[in-house]
MIKOLRO-590540 format. One record per residue: x, y, z of N, C-alpha, C in turn. Coordinates in pm, whole numbers. Layout:
      nu      nv      nw     cau     cav     caw      cu      cv      cw
       X       Y       Z       X       Y       Z       X       Y       Z
...
This chain:
      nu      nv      nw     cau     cav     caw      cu      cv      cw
      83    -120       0       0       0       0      86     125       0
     207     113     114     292     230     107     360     218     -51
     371     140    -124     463     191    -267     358     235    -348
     201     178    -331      72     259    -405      75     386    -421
     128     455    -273      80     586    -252     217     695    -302
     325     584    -302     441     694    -317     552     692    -224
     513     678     -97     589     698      43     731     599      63
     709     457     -64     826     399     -44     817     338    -217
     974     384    -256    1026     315    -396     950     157    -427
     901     120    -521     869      -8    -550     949     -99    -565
    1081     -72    -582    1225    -123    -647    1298    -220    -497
    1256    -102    -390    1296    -124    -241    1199    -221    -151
    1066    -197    -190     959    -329    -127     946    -432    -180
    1034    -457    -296    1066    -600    -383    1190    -666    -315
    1287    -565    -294    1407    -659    -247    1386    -662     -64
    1326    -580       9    1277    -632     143    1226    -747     132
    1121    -796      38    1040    -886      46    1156   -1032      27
    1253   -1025     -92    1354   -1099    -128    1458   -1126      57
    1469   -1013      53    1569   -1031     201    1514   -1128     359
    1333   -1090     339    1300   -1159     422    1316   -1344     432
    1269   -1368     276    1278   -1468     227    1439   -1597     235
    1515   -1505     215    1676   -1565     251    1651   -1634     422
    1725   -1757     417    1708   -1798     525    1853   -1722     588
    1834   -1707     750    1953   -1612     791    2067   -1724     852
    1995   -1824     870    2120   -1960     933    2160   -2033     818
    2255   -2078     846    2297   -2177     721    2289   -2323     834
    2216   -2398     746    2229   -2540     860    2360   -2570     805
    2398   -2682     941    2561   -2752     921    2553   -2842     891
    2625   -2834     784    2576   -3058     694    2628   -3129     775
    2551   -3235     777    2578   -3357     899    2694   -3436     795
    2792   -3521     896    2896   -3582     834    2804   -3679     769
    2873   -3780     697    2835   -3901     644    2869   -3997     800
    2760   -4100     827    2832   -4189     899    2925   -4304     786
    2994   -4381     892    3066   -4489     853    2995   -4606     890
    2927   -4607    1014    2825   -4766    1073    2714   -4635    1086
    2593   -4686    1080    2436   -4622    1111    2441   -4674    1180
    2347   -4598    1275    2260   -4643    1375    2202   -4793    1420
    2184   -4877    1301    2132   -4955    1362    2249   -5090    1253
    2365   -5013    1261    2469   -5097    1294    2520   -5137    1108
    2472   -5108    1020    2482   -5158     876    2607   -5046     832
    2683   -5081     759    2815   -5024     743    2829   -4953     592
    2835   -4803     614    2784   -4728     506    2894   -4675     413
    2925   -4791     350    3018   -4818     223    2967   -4837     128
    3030   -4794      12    2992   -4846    -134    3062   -4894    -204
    3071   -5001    -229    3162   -5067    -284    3155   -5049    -467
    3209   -5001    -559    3202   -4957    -672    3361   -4997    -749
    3330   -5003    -886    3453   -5045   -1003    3544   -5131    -989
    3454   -5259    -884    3503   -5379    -879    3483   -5490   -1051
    3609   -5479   -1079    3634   -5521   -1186    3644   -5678   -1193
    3693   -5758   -1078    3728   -5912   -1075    3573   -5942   -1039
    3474   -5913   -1131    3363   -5952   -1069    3307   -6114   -1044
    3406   -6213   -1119    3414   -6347   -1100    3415   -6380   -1002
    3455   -6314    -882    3558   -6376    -792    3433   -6403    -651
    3280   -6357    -703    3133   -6396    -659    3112   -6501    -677
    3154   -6549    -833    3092   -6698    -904    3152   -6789    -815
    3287   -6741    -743    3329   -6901    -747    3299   -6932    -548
    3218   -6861    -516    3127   -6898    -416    3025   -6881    -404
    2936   -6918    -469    2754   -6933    -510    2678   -6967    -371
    2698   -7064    -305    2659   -7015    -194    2623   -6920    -121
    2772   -6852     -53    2803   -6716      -4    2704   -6630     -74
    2753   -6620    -173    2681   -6509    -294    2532   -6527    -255
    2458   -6625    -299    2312   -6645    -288    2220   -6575    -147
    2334   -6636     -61    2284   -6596     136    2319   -6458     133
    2361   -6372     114    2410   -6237      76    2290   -6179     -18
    2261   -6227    -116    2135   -6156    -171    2048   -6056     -70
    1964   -6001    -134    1800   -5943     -83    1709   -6060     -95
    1616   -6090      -9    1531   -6153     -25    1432   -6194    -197
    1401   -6059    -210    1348   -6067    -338    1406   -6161    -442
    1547   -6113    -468    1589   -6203    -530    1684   -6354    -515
    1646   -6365    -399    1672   -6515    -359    1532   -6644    -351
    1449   -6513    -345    1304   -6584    -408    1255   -6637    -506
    1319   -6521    -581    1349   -6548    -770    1417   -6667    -833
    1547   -6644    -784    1620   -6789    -753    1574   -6899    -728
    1499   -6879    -616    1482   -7035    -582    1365   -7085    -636
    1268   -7006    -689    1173   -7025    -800    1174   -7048    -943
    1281   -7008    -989    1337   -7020   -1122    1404   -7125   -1111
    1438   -7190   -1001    1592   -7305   -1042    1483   -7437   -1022
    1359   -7445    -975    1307   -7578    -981    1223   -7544   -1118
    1159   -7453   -1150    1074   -7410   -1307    1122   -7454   -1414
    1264   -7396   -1390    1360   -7425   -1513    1386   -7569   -1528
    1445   -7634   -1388    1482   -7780   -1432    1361   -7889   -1458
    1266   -7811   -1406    1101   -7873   -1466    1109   -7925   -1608
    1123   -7792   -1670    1079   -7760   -1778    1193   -7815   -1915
    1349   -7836   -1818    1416   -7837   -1877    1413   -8035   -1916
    1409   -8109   -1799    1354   -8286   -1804    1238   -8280   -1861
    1119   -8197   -1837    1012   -8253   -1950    1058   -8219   -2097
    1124   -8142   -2171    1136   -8150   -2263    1238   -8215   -2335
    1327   -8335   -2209    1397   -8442   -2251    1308   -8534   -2246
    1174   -8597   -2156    1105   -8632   -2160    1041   -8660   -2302
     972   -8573   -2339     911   -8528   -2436     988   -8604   -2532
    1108   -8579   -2576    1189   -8635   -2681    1188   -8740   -2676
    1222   -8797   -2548    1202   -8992   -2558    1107   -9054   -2597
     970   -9001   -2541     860   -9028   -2599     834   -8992   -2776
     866   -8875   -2788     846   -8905   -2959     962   -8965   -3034
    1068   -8961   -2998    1133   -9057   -3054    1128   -9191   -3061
    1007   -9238   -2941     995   -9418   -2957     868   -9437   -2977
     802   -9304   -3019     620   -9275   -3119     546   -9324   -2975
     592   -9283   -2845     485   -9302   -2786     362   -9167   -2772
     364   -9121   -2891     280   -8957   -2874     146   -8982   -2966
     238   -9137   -3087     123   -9154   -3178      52   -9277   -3182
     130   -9328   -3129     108   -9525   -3146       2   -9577   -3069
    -114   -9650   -3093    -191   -9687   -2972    -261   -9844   -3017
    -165   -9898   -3063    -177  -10032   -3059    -172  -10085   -2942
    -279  -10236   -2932    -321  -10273   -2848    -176  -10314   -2743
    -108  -10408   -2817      32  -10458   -2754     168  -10383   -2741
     172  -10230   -2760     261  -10135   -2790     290  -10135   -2646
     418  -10102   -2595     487  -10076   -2460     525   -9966   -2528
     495   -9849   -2407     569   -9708   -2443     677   -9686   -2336
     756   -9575   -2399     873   -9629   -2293     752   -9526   -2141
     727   -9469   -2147     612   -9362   -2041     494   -9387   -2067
     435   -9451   -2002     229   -9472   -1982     218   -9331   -1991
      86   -9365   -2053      59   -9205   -2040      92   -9073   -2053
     196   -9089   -2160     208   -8938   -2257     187   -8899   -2320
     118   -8824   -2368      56   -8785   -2481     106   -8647   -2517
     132   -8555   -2455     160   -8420   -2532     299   -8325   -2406
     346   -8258   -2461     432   -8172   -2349     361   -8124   -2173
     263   -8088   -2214     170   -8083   -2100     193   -8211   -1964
     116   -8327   -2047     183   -8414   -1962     369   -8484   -1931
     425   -8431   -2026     580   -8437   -2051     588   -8365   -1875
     532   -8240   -1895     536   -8121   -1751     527   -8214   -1594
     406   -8267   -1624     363   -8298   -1504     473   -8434   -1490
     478   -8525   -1564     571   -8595   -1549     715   -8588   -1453
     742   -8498   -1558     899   -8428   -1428     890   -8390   -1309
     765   -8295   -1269     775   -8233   -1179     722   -8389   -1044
     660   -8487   -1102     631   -8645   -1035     783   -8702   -1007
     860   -8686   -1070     979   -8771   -1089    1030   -8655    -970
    1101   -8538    -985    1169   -8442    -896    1098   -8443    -770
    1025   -8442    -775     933   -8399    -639     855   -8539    -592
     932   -8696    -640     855   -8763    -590     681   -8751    -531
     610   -8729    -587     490   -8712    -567     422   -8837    -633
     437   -8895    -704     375   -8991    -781     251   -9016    -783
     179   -9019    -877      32   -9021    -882     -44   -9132    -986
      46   -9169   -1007      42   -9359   -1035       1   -9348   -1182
     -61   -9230   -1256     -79   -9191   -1401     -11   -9268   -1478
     121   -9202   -1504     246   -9200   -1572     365   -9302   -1468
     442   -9355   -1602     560   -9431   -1463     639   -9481   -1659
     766   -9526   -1576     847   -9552   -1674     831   -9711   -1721
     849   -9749   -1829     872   -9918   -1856     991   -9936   -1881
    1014  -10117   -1895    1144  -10111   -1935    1177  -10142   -2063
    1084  -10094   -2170    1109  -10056   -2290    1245   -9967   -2313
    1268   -9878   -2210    1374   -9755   -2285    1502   -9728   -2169
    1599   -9810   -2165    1738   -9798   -2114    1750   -9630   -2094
    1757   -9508   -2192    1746   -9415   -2159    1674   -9351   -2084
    1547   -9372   -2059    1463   -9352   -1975    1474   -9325   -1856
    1525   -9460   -1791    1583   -9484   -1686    1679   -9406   -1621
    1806   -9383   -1758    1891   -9281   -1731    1875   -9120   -1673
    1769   -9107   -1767    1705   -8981   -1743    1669   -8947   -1597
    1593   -9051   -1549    1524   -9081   -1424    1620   -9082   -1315
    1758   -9115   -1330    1839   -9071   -1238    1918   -8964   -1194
    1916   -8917   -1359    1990   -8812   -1352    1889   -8648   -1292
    1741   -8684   -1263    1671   -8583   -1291    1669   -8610   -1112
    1676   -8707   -1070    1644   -8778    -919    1789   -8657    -851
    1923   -8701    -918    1999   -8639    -827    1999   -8513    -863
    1972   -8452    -976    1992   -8253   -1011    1884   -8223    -893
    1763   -8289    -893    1669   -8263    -794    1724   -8218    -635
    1779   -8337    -600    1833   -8342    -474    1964   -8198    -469
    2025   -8211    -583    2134   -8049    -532    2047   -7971    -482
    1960   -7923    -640    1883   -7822    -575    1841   -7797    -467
    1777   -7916    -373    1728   -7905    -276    1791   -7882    -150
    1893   -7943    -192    2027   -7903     -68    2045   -7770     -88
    2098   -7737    -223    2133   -7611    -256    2049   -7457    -150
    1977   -7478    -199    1801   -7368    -220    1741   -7382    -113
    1740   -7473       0    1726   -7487     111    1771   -7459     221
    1936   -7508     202    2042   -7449     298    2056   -7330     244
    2039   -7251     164    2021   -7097     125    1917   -7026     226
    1826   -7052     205    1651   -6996     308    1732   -7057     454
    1801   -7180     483    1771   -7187     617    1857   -7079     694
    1995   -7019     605    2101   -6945     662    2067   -6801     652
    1972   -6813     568    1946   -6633     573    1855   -6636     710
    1721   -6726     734    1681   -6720     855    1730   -6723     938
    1855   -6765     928    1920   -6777    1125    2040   -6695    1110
    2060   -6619    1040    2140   -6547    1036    2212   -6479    1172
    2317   -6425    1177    2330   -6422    1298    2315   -6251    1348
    2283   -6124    1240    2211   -5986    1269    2062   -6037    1290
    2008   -6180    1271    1871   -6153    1327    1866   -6156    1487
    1947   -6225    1534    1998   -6186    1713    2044   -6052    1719
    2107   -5982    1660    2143   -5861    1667    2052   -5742    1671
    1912   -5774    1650    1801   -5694    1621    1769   -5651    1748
    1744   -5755    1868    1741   -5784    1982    1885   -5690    2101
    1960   -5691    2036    2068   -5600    2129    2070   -5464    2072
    2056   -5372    2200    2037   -5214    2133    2166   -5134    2235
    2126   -5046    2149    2258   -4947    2201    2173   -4798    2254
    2192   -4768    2331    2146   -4639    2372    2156   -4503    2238
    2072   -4444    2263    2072   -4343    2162    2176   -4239    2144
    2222   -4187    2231    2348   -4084    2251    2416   -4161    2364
    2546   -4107    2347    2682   -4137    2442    2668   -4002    2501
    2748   -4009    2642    2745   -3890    2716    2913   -3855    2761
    2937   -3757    2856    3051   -3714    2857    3062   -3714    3023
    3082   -3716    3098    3077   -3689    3220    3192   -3744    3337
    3247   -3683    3466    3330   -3760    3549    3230   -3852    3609
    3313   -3983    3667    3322   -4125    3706    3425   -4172    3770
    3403   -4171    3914    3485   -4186    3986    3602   -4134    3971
    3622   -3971    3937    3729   -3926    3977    3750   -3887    3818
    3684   -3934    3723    3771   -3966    3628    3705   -3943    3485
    3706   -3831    3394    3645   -3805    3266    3594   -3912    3172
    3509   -3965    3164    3452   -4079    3056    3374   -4028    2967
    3358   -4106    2877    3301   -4132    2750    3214   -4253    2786
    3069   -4239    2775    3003   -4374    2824    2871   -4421    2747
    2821   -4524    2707    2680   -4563    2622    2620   -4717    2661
    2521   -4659    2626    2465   -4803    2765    2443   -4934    2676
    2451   -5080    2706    2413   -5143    2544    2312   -5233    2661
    2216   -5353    2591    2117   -5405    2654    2077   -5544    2529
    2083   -5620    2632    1976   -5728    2531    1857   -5765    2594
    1755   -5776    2479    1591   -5802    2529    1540   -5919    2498
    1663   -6013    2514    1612   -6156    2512    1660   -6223    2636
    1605   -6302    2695    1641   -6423    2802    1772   -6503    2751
    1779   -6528    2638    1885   -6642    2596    1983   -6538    2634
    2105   -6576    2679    2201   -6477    2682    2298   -6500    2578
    2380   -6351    2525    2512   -6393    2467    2609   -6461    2552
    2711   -6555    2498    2785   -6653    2557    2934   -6569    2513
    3048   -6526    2575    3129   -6507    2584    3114   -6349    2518
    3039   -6270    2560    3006   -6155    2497    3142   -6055    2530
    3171   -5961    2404    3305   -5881    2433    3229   -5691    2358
    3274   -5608    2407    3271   -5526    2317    3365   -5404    2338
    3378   -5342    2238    3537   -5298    2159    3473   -5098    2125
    3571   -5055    2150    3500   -4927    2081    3650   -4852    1965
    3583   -4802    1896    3690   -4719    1811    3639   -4599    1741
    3727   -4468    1753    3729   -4352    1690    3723   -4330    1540
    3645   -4339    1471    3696   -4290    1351    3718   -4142    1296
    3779   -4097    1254    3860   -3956    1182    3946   -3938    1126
    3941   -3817    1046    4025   -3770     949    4187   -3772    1004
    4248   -3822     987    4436   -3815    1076    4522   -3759     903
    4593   -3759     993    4696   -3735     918    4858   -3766     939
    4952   -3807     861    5055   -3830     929    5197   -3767     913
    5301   -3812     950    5404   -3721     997    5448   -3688     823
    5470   -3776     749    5493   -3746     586    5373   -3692     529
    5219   -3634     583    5139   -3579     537    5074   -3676     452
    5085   -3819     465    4947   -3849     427    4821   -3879     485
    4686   -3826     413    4596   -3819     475    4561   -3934     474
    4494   -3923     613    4402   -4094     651    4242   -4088     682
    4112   -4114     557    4011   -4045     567    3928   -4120     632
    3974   -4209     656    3892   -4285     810    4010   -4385     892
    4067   -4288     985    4154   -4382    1052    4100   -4439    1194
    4103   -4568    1214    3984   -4671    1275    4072   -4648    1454
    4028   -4591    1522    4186   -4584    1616    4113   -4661    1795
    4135   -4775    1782    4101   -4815    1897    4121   -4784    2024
    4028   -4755    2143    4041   -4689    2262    3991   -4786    2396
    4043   -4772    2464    4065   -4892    2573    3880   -4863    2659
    3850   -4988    2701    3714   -4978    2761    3745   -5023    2906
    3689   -4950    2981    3687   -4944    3137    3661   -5063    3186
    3745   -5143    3340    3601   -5220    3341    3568   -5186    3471
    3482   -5076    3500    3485   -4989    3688    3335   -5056    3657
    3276   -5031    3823    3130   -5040    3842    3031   -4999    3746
    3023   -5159    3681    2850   -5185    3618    2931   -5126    3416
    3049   -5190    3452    3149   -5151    3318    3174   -5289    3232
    3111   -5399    3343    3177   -5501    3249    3330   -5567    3312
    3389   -5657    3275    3524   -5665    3289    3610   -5611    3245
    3750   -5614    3244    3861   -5590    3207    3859   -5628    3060
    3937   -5543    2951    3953   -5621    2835    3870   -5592    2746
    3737   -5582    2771    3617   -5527    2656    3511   -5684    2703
    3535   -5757    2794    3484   -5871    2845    3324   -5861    2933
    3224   -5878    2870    3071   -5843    2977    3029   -5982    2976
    2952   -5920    3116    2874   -6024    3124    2709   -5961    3134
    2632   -5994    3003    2552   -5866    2936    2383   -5957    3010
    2389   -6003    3135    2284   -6049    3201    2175   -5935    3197
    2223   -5786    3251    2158   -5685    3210    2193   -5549    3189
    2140   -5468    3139    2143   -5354    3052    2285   -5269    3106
    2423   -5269    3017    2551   -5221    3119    2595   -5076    3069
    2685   -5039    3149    2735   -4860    3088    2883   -4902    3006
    2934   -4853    2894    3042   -4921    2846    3073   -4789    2879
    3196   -4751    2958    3273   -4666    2985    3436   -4646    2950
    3466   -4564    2893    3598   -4557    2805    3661   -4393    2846
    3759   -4390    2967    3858   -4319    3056    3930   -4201    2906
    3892   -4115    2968    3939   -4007    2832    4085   -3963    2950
    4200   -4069    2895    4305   -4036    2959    4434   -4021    2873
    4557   -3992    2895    4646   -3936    2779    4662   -4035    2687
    4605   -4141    2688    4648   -4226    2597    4521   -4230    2484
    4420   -4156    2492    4283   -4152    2440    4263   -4040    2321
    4230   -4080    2193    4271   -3983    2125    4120   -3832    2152
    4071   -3830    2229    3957   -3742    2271    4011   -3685    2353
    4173   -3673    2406    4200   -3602    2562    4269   -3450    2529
    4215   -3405    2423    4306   -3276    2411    4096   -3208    2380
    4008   -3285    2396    3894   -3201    2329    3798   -3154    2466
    3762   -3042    2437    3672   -2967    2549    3531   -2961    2479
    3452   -2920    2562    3341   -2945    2513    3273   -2885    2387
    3348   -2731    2409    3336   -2661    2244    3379   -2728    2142
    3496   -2789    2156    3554   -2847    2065    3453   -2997    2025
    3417   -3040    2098    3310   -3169    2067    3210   -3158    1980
    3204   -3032    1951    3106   -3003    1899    3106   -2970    1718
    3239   -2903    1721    3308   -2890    1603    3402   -3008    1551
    3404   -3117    1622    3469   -3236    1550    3392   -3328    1450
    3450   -3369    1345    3430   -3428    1259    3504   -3579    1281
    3427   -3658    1379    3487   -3801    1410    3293   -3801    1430
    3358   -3981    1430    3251   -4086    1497    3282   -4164    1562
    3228   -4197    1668    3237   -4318    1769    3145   -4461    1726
    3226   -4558    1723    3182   -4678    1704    3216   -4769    1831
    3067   -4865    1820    3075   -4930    1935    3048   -5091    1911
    3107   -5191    1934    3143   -5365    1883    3104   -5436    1933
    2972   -5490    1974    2971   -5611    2037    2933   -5740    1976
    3003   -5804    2016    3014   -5949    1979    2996   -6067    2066
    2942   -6172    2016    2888   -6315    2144    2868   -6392    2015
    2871   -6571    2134    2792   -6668    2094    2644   -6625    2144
    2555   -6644    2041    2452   -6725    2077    2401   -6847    2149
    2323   -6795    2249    2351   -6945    2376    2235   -7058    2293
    2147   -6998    2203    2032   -7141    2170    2109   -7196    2046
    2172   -7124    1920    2223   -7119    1821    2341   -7175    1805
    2465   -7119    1872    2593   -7153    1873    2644   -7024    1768
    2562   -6991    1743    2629   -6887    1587    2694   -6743    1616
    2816   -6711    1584    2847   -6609    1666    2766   -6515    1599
    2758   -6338    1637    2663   -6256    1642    2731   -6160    1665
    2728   -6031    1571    2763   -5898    1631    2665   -5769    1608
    2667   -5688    1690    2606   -5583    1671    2711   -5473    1683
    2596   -5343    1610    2706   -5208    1589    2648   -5110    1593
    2683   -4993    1679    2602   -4861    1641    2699   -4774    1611
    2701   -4624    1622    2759   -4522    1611    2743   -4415    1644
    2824   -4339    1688    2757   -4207    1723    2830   -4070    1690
    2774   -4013    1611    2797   -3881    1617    2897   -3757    1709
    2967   -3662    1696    2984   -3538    1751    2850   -3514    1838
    2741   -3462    1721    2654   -3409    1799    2526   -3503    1869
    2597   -3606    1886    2451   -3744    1944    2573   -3783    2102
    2675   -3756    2104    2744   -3726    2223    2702   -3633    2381
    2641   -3620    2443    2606   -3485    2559    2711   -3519    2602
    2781   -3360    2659    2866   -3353    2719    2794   -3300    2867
    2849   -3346    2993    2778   -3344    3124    2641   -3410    3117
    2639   -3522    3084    2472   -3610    3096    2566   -3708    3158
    2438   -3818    3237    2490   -3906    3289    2318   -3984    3321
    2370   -4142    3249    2250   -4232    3259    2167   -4206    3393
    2081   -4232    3381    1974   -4279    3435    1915   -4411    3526
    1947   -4421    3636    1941   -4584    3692    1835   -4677    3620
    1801   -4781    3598    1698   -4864    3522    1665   -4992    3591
    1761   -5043    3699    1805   -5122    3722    1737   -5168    3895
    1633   -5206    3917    1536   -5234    4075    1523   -5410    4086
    1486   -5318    4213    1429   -5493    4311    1278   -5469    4283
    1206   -5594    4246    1080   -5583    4258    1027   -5768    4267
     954   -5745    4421     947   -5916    4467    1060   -6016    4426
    1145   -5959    4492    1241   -6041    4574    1335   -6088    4400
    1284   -5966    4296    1428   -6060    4200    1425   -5870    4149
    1534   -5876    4076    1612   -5772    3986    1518   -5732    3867
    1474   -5619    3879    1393   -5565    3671    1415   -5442    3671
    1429   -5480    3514    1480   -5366    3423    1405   -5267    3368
    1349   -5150    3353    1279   -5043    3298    1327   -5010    3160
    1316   -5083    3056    1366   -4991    2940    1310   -4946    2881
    1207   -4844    2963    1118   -4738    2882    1237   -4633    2941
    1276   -4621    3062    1427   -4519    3058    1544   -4562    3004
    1549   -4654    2930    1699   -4732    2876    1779   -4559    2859
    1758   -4500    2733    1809   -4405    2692    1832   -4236    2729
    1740   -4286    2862    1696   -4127    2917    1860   -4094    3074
    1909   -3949    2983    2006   -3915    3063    1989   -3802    3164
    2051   -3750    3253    2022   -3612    3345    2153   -3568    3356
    2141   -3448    3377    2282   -3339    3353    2319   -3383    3518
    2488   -3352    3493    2506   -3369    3636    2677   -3280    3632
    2698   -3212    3712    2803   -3076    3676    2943   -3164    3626
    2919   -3077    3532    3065   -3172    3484    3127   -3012    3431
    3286   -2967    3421    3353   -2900    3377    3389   -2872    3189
    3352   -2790    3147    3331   -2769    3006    3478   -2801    2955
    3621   -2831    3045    3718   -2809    3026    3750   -2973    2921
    3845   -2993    2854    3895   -3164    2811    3978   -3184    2961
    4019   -3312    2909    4093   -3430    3019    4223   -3359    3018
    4273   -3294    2908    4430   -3223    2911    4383   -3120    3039
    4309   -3033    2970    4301   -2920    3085    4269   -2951    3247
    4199   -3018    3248    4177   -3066    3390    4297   -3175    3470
    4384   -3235    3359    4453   -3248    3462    4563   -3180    3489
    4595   -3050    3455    4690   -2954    3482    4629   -2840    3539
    4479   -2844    3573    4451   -2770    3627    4421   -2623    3580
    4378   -2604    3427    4427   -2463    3408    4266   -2461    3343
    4252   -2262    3337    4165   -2244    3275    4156   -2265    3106
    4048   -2224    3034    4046   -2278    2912    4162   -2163    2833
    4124   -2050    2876    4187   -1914    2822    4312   -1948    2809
    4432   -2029    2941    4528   -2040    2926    4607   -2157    2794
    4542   -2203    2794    4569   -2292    2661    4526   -2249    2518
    4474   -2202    2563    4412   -2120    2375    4538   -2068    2330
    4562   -1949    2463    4669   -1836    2442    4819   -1924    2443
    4838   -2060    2497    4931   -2150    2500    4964   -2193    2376
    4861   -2246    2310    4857   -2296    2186    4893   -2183    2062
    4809   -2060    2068    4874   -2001    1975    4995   -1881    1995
    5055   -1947    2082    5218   -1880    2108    5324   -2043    2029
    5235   -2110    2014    5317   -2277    1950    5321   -2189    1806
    5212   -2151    1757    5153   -2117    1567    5174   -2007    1571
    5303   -1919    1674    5359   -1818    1642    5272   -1662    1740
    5176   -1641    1775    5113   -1552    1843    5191   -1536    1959
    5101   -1457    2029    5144   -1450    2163    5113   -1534    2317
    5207   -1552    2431    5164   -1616    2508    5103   -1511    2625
    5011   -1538    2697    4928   -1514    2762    4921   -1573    2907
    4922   -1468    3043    4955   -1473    3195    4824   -1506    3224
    4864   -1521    3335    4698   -1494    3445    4738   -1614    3541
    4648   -1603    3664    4670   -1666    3777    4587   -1844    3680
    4657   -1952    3789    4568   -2103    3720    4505   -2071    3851
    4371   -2160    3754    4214   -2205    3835    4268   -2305    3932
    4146   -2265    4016    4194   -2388    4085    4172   -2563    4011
    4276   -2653    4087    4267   -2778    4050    4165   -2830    4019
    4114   -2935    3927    3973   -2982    3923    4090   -3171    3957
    4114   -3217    4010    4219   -3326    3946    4124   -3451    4006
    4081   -3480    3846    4008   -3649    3837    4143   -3756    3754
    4255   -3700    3726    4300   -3805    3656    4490   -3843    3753
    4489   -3954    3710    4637   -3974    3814    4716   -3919    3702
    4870   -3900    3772    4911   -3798    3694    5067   -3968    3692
    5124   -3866    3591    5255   -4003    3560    5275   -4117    3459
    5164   -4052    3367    5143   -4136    3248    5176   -4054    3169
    5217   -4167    3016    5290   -4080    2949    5178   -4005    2848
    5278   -3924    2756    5184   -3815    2635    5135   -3914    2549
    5010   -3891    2501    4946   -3935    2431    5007   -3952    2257
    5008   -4072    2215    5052   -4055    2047    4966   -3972    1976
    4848   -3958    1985    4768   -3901    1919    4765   -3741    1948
    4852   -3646    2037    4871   -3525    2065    4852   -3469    1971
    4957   -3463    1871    4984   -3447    1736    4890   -3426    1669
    4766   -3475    1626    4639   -3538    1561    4517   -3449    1649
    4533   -3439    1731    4432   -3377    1761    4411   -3244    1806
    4312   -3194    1747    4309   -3009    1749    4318   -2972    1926
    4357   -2845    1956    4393   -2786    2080    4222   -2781    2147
């Protein structure tokens, strides 16, 4: 209305209107994961040229399929060899005129053939033993016979084949894995004294895993001392085994729902990062567990991952874990639910030297040439023992 009247340029209430329209944030593209969420490993495998090197395990290959087309498969491979004996069928019979002949004393080498149709049903009587007393062989035709054996054992591969295919995709051993979950975010918080990295894992079956272990590792961009880049370097980090951690080693005993806790100490490539910095890293955390199956025998692994930003820094689980009539239960409608609990915005470097954040910034860029920077140190926060050595990964990881 105001450019109707005059009071404002028309030229100027076109590009307001344009300016409003611009979004003013730029969202931050999420990394690519390396494992999803629910554990499937997000690779692409492309310009594999030895593509033979599938054929010469058909098996493997087949159990690896998608369903769809292992359906296809296994529907096509009895159709085909149907189709493929009746129309050897077929030939024996017109080659010894049992299609035309119907003299009283004529032996055909097959009762009862008369056209491809029944050639069909024939085979699929012979393969599938079904017999329906119609049709049957005489001993007019030596080949016949031959046929009849040879169609008896292709039958039987198949069946081994195409069978033990369906039975291994069903028992596969990610269909147990469906059943073990991983908490939704990892958290950041002290533990007994001591900066962790922690994520809860759980199984919701009675059968238990049998020798269950699980493993965690960093993935990120590294780089090395001759400058080559490493665009997913896999860097394994030691797992706790303190209260309700599991054993020593990466060793559980996964009876019920546990905290996998992993000590952000100099040997940890996360001990130079503060919480700002957690936020701006471009890594993922991966988490490994592995067991027998106690009904199965089949070993079994599961996998999640987590994010920079699926990390809280200062959260800390949630108990889940009661007495109710005289035995132990689990709540995992809170499996995943965390509560803040004061934790220091500082990394594991800074806290165990005690200093504020300011002093290391200004530390760091007196290294890249700036200036260094005074001031009194904070007081101590000290969760970590001191007398261990520098971390390899110093180097590698941002200030």
């Amino acid at each position: 209305m105001l450019a109707r009247k005059g009071l404002i340029p028309e030229e100027y209430v076109l590009r307001l209107v344009e300016d409003v329209s611009r979004p003013r944030y730029k969202e931050r593209q999420r990394k690519v994961r390396f494992v999803a969420k629910s554990g499937a490993c997000k690779v692409a495998h492309t310009n594999i040229r030895e593509q033979g090197r599938f054929l010469q395990d058909v098996f493997t290959t087949l159990v690896d399929l998608k369903w769809r087309h292992t359906l296809l498969i296994f529907t096509m491979s009895f159709l085909c060899s149907w189709l493929l004996f009746a129309m050897i069928w077929w030939l024996i019979a017109f080659a010894h005129g049992d299609l035309h002949r119907t003299e009283p004393h004529f032996v055909p080498c097959i009762t009862s053939l008369r056209s491809f149709t029944s050639a069909f049903l024939f085979s699929i009587e012979v393969q599938v033993t079904i017999g329906f007393g119609g049709r049957m062989i005489t001993e007019e035709c030596p080949a016949a016979i031959t046929v009849l054996m040879a169609q008896n054992i292709a039958g039987l591969l198949i069946n081994a084949i195409m069978l033990g295919c369906i039975f291994m995709k069903t028992s596969q051993a990610h269909r147990r894995a469906e059943t073990l979950i991983f908490s939704k975010h990892a958290v950041v918080s002290p533990r007994n004294g001591r900066l962790c990295l922690m994520c809860r894992v759980g199984d919701l079956r009675k059968s238990m895993i049998i020798g269950a272990s699980i493993r965690m590792q960093v993935v990120r961009r590294t780089a090395t001392a001759e400058g080559e880049v490493v665009p997913l370097d896999q860097i394994d980090v030691q797992i706790d085994g303190g209260p309700g951690g599991g054993g020593g080693g990466g060793a559980i005993f996964l009876v019920s729902p546990l905290i996998i806790a992993h000590v952000i100490d100099r040997d940890s490539p996360l001990y130079r990062l503060t919480a700002a910095d957690l936020q701006r890293q471009d890594l993922e955390v991966i988490v490994i567990l592995e067991g027998v199956v106690e009904t199965t025998g089949i070993t079994t692994q599961a996998r999640t991952s987590y994010l920079a930003d699926e990390i809280l820094w200062g959260h800390r689980f949630v108990a889940i874990v009661g007495e109710e009539e005289g035995r132990y239960s689990v709540d995992y409608s809170k499996f995943g639910n965390t509560v803040k609990v004061p934790t220091p915005p500082l990394g594991a470097r800074q806290l165990e030297r005690g200093q504020p954040p300011a002093f290391y910034e200004e530390e760091d860029d007196d290294e890249g040439g700036g200036r260094r920077g005074g001031g009194e140190k904070a007081a101590t926060f000290d969760i970590f023992p001191t007398g261990s050595s520098v971390s390899p990964y110093d180097e590698l990881s941002p200030s």
